[in-house]
TORDREN-26030 format. One record per residue (C-alpha): x, y, z. Coordinates in steps of 0.25 Angstrom, whole numbers, padded with zeros to 4 digits, always signed. Example, Ala and Ser with C-alpha at 12.3 -4.5 7.8 and 13.67 -1.06 7.14 Angstrom:
+0049-0018+0031
+0055-0004+0029
// end
This chain:
+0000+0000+0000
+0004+0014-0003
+0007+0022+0010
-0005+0032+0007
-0015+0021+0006
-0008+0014+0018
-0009+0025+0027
-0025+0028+0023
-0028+0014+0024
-0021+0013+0038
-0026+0027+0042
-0041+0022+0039
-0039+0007+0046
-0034+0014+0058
-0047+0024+0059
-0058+0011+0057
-0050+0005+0067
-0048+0014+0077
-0063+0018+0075
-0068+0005+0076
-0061+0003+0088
-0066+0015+0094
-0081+0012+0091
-0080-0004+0096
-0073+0003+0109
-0084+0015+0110
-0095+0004+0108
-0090-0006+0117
-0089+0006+0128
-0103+0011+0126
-0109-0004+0126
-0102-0006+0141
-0107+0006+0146
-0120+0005+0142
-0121-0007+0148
-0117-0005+0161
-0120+0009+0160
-0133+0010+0150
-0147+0009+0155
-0154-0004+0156
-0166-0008+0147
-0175-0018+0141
-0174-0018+0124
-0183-0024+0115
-0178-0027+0101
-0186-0020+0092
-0188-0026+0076
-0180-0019+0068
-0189-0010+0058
-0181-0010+0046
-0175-0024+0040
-0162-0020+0038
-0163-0015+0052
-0165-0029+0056
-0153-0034+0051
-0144-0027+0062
-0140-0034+0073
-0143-0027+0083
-0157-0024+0087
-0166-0014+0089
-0169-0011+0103
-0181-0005+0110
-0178+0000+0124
-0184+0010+0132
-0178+0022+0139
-0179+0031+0151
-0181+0046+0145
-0186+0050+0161
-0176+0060+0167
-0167+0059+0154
-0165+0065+0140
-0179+0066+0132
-0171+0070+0119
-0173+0058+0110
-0160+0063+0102
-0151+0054+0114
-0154+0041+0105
-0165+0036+0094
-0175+0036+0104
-0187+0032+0099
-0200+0033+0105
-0209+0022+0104
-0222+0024+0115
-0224+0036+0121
-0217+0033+0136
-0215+0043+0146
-0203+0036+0153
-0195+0033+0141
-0194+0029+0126
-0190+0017+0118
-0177+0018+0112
-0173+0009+0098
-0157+0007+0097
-0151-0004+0093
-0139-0010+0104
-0124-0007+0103
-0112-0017+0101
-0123-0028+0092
-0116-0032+0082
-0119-0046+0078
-0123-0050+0064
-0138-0056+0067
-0145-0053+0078
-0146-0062+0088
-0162-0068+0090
-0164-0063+0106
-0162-0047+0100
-0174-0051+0089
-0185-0041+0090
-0193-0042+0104
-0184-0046+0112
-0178-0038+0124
-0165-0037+0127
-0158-0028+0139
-0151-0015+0135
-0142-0004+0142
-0144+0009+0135
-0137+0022+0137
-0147+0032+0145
-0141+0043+0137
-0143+0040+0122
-0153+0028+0124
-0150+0023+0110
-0136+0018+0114
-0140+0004+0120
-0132-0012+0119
-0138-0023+0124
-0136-0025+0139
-0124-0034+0144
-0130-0050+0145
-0140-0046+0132
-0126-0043+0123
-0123-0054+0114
-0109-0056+0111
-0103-0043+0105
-0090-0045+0108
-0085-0054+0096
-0092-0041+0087
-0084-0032+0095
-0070-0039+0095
-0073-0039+0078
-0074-0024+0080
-0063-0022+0088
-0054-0031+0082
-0057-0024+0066
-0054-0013+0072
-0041-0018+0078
-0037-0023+0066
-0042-0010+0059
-0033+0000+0067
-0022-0010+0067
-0021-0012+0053
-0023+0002+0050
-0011+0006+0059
-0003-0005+0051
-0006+0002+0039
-0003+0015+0046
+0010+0011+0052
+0014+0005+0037
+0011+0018+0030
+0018+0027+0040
+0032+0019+0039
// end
């Protein structure tokens, strides 16, 4: 390879690496504080309107939220009201950190799963800690392309610069 080329090709490896990295480590960190952190709820998975929505893997939740002493601005989160309640509101998100290819048959629609949701922008939630299924073989494939991002990008980097 030409030194230009080298040096853009292991400037922009080292970017999605070190970007990827940064998102798998902001995404696990928000997933453990909202779990011990977040506010406890009941979800109930909602059918997905649209068909290709129903391909995603992770589902569509329906959990209610306390509006009483806190922020009646609906900009916080996409929430949406569904029956008029004077305590609270139904919120519809879908969980953080589910990455599996199918969805797995306890999250088909109906079924109600627990949840931890963050008080302050109710549309940030993940699965509570003993309904998780098994996220870390997705987050290791993460982490490790991004490893293998940075560090053949730094190679390149390290070639071109010599």
């Amino acid at each position: 390879m030409e030194t230009p080329t080298t040096l853009v090709g292991g400037a922009v490896l080292a970017a999605f690496g070190s970007a990827l990295l940064l998102w798998c480590a902001v995404e696990l960190r928000l997933r453990h504080r909202l779990r011990r952190h977040g506010v406890p709820a009941t979800a109930q998975v909602v059918a997905d309107r649209a068909r290709t929505d129903a391909m995603d893997s992770s589902p569509l939740l329906s959990y209610p939220v306390d509006t009483v002493g806190g922020p009646t601005d609906a900009g916080l989160g996409t929430v949406h009201e569904l029956r008029p309640d004077p305590v609270g509101r139904l919120v519809l998100s879908r969980p953080r950190g589910h990455t599996p290819l199918r969805r797995p048959p306890r999250l088909a629609a109906g079924a109600a799963v627990q949840v931890a949701y963050d008080p302050r922008r109710p549309s940030r939630v993940v699965l509570a800690a003993h309904e998780e299924l098994p996220s870390l073989p997705a987050d290791l494939f993460w982490a490790l392309l991004g490893t293998s991002a940075l560090a053949g990008g730094l190679t390149l980097l390290a070639l071109a610069l010599r």
